[in-house]
Phi, psi and omega in degrees: 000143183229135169250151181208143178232148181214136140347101183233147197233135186234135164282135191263153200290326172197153186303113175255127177262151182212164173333322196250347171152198223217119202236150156256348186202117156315088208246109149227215195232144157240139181238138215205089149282130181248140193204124155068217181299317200276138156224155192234147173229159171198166211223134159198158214242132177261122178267076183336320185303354234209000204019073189235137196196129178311345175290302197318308194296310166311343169266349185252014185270318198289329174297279157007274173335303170344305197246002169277345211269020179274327200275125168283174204290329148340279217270341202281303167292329174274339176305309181311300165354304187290344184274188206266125178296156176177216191255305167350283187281014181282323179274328177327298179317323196276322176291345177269322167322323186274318193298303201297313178309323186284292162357300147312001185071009159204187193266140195284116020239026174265151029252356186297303203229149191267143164229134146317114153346312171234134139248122194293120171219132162313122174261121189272140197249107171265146198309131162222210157281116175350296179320298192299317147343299165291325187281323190268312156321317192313307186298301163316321175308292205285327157310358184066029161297146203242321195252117169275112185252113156236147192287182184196152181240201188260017171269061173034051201293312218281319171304315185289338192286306148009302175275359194271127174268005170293326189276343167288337177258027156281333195078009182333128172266310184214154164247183188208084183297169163224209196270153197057033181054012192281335228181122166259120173285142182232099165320139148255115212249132164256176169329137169250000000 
């Protein structure tokens, strides 16, 4: 089995802001196993808060390796379990999920696991100006989003949004504060 990781950078469509700044690009670690016939990939995004950095993760997916790549991919995912979570063993794992799935003659996540057809996943509202905020919900509602993750900075976000009546003719159903006040979950109920 050979494992290998290399740096891949995705421009994101718009700048998305948070509490802590503002990314223009996704830098992530792409990890690319070859076993038999197969090569399996898996991703993962290195978090500095977390003092994780792509270079740091690409020297620890090569430490790692040492010692998976002896193993079949099986034995190779429960060994990985003993190293330290991160981002690192996120991408390996996900890429020893796909190979074992191709192995099976099929695609991750069958045969392990079932998914739903549709899954409700939160469209993130990134911090601006009240105005741009609403608008960028606005969008995502009418794009048919149900559920709203919005970021929030120390600008009284939540007061202006309060006064905004675009975000009152969303139909907000429920809120959800999360930690540290950074991010509000907003339920969106539609229309009947």
């Amino acid at each position: 089995m050979k494992i290998e990781a290399h740096h891949h950078s995705i421009k994101l469509a718009k700048p998305f802001t948070i509490s802590r700044g503002t990314r223009t690009h996704a830098e992530m670690v792409r990890v690319s196993i070859t076993y038999q016939d197969h090569i399996a990939q898996g991703e993962c995004t290195p978090y500095p808060r977390y003092g994780e950095s792509v270079d740091s993760v690409i020297e620890q997916i090569n430490a790692f390796s040492e010692t998976l790549t002896s193993l079949t991919p099986e034995q190779a995912r429960i060994e990985l379990q003993r190293c330290p979570a991160g981002a690192a063993r996120n991408a390996i794992d996900c890429a020893l999920w796909s190979l074992e799935s191709m192995l099976k003659g099929s695609h991750f996540p069958a045969p392990f696991f079932t998914v739903k057809p549709s899954i409700e996943t939160a469209m993130t509202v990134s911090v601006a100006d009240v105005r741009t905020m609403a608008d960028q919900a606005s969008e995502y509602v009418e794009q048919g989003a149900t559920l709203l993750k919005v970021k929030l900075d120390g600008d009284s976000v939540l007061e202006k949004i309060r006064r905004s009546e675009k975000w009152r003719l969303m139909r907000i159903s429920s809120l959800m504060p999360t930690k540290h006040g950074q991010t509000w979950i907003w339920k969106h109920s539609l229309p009947t």
